[in-house]
N, C-alpha and C positions, 0 to 999 in steps of 0.2 A: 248317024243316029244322034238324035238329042237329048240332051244328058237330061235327067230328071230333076229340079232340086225340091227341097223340102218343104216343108209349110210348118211353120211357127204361130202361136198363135198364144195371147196374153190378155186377161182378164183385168179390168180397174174398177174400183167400185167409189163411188164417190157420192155420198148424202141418198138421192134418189135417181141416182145412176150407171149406170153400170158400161162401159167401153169393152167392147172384146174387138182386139186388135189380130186381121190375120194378115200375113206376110209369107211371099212364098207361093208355092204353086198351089193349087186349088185344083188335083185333078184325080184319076181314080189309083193314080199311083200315090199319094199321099194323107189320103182319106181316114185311114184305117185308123191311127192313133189319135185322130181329134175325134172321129166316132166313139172310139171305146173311151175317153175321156170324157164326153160331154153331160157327163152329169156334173163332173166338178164348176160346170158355168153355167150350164141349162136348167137342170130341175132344181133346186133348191128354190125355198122360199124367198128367199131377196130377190131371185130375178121376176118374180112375180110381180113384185110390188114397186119395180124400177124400171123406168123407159133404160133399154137397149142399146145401145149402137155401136154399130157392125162396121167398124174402121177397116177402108178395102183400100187403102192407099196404097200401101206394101204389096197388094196383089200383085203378081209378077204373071199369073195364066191361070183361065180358068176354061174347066171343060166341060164336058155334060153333067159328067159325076159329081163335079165339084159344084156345079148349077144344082142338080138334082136336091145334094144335101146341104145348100144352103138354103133353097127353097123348102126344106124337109124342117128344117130348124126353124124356120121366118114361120110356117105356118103350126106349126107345134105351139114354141112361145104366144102367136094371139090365143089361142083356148085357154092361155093358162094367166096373161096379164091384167091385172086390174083393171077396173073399169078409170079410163082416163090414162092407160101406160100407154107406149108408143113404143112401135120400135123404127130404129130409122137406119139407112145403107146410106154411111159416109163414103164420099169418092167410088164409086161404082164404075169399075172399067166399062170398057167401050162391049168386050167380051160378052161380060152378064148381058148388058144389055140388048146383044144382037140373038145369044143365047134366049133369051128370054123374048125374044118376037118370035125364032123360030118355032119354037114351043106355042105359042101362043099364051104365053105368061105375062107380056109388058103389061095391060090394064092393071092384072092382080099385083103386079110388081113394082108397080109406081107408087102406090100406097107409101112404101117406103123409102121412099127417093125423094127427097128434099126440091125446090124449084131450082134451086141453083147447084144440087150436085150434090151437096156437102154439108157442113152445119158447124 
């Protein structure tokens, strides 16, 4: 059996932007405390008024769940971002992405995927 590990996850905020850094597994076993946490990153007013970006380098696994509630957040924050914020998916495993054709999510999902991966 394969051991579970965790997921870590660290907010920066710098002039008109904001980094949220996750590391760690991304799946339905680790979900639970960046859910009940994400007001301390998501709702507030600065993240409104500051492009995003969703630092996936550290990803170590990601799964439905962990797809499901990132896509749950990526589409939350555009209702809620100024006109002119952005949000962008640094380093985006290979996972999301194949995740995200099964789905039938790549079109909607590239919005936030840079040409080259990264930024």
């Amino acid at each position: 059996m394969q051991q579970t590990q965790s997921l870590r996850w660290a907010s920066q905020t710098n002039n008109d932007r904001m980094t949220l850094q996750l590391s760690g597994e991304l799946s339905r076993n680790t979900l639970l405390p960046l859910w009940q946490q994400r007001a301390s990153f998501l709702l507030g007013k600065p993240s409104a008024e500051q492009n995003i970006y969703w630092d996936l380098s550290q990803v170590t696994r990601i799964d439905s769940a962990g797809f499901a509630l990132l896509c749950d957040f990526l589409q939350h924050n555009q209702t809620r971002l100024l006109k002119g914020r952005v949000q962008v998916l640094q380093y985006p495993p290979s996972e999301l992405l194949t995740l995200a054709d099964l789905f039938g999510l790549s079109d909607w999902l590239t919005q936030f995927i840079p040409q080259d991966g990264n930024i």
